[in-house]
C-alpha positions in Angstrom: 32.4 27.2 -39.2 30.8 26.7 -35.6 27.2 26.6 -37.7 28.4 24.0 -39.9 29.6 22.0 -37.0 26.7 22.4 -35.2 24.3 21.2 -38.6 26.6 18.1 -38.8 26.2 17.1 -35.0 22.2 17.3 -35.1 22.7 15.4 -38.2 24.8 13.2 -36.4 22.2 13.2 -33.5 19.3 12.7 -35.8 20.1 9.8 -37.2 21.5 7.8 -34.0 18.2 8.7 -33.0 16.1 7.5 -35.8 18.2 3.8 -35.5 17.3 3.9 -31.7 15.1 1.0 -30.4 12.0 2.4 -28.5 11.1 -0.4 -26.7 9.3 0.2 -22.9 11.6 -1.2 -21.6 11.0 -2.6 -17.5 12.0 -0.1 -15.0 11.9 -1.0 -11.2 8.8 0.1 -9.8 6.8 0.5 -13.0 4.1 -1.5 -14.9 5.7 -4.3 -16.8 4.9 -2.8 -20.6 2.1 -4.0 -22.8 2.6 -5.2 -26.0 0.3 -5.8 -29.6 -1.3 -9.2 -28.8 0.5 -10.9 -31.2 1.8 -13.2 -28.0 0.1 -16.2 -27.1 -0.8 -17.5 -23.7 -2.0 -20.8 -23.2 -5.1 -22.2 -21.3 -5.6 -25.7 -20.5 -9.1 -26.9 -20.7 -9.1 -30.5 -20.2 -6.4 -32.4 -22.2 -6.7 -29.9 -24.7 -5.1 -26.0 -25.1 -6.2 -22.9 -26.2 -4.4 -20.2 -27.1 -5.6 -16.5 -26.5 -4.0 -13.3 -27.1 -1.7 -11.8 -24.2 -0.6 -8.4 -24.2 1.9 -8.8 -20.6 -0.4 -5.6 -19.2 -2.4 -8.2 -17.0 0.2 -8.9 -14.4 -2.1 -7.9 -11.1 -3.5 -9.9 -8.6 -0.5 -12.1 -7.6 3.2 -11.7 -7.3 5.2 -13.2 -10.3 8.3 -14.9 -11.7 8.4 -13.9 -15.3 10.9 -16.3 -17.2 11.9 -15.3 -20.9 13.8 -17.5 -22.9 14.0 -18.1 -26.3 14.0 -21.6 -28.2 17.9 -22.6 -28.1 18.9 -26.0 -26.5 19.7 -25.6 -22.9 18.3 -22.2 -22.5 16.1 -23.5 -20.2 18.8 -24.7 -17.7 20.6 -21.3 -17.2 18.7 -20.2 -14.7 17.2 -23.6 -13.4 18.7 -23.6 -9.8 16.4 -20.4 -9.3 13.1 -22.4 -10.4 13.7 -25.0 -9.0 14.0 -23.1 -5.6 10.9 -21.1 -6.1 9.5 -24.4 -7.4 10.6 -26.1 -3.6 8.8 -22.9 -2.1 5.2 -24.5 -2.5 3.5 -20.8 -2.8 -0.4 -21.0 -2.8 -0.9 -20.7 -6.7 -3.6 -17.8 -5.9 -0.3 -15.8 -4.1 2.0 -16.6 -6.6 2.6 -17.7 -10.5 5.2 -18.4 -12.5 4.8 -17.4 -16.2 7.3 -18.6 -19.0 7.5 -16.8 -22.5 9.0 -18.9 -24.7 10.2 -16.7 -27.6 9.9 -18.8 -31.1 10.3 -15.9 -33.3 14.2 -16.9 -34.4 13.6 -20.5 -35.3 12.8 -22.4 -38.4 9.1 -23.1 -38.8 9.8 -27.3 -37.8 11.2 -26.4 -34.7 8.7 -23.9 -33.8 6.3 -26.6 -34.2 8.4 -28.9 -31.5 8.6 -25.6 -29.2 5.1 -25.5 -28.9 4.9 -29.2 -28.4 6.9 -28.9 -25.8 5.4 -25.6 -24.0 2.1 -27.2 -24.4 3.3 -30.5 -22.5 4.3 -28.2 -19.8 0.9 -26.4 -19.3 -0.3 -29.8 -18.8 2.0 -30.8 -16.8 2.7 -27.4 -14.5 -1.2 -26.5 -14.4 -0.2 -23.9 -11.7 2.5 -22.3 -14.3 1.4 -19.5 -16.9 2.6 -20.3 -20.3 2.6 -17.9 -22.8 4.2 -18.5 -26.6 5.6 -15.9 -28.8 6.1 -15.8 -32.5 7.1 -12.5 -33.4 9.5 -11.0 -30.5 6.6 -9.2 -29.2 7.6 -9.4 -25.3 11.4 -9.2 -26.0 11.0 -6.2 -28.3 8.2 -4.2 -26.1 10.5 -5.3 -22.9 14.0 -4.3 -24.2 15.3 -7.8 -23.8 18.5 -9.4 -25.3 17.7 -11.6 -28.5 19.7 -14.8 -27.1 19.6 -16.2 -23.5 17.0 -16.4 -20.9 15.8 -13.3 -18.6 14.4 -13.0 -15.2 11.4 -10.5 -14.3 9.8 -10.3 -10.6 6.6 -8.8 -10.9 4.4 -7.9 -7.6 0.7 -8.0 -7.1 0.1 -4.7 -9.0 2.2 -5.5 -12.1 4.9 -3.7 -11.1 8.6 -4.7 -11.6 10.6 -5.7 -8.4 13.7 -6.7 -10.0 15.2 -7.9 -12.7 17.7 -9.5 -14.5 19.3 -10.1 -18.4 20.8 -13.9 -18.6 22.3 -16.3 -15.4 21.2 -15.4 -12.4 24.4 -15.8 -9.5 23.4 -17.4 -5.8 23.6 -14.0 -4.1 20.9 -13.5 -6.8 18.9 -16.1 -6.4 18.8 -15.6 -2.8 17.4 -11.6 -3.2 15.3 -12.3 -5.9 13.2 -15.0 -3.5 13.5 -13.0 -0.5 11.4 -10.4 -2.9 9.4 -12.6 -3.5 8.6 -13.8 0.0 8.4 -10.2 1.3 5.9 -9.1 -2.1 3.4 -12.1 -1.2 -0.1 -10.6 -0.4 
């Protein structure tokens, strides 16, 4: 009876492992995974953009806000108070970078269209601001992130994860994560 038991509980085992997701996903103080370049970043070259391949393993050099969202209406404004202060921080663009993935992968093919539209008018607008576009997950899936709502990633000058954070970030929040920030600038 006990071997029986045993043989259905490593069945049991075995198969809650094989439905497991095996994403990288971020841990504090480690490199922010890399990914299959199916992710798009996009590079403004004088009214016109280009679009090369981004694999997220090219995080060094500068300290990072790393926004994720994916294309639902309002996304964007969840977790606008904390731009927005980072925004009023005025860091030298050599120092400091934020990067938005906007995560297409979930929308009909029209409104993908419109997302990139719009992504693309922000590259020319934010010329300091990385912009990278993603059509198949590649970022959430690698990362471990949550298919709906926005997430938050602080990444220092080495690619490393400082903190982060799944959805809204609260005051108390937004406070730490720019004190990271300040303390993380080369």
């Amino acid at each position: 009876m006990m071997k029986f038991l045993n043989r259905v509980l490593l069945s049991t085992a075995l198969c809650l492992l094989s439905t497991t997701n095996y994403a990288d996903e971020l841990t504090i103080g480690k490199s922010a995974p890399a990914m299959a370049s199916i992710a798009q970043r996009l590079h403004l070259q004088d009214e016109g953009i280009s679009y090369q391949d981004w694999q997220g393993g090219d995080l060094t050099g500068k300290v990072r806000v790393i926004h994720h969202l994916n294309a639902a209406l309002g996304v964007d404004e969840i977790n606008k108070p904390f731009i927005d202060t980072v925004t009023a921080l005025k860091l030298s663009p050599s120092e400091f970078s934020t990067l938005t993935v906007l995560n297409v992968s979930d929308v009909a093919s029209f409104l993908r269209q419109m997302a990139k539209l719009q992504i693309e008018d922000l590259q020319r607008t934010h010329t300091d601001s990385e912009y990278v576009l993603d059509t198949q997950a590649s970022v959430r899936t690698a990362w471990g992130l949550p298919s709906e709502g926005p997430s938050i990633t602080l990444i220092d000058t080495e690619g490393k994860v400082l903190a982060h954070k799944d959805g809204k970030l609260e005051a108390n929040e937004v406070q730490a994560f720019v004190a990271l920030i300040q303390k993380n600038l080369p």
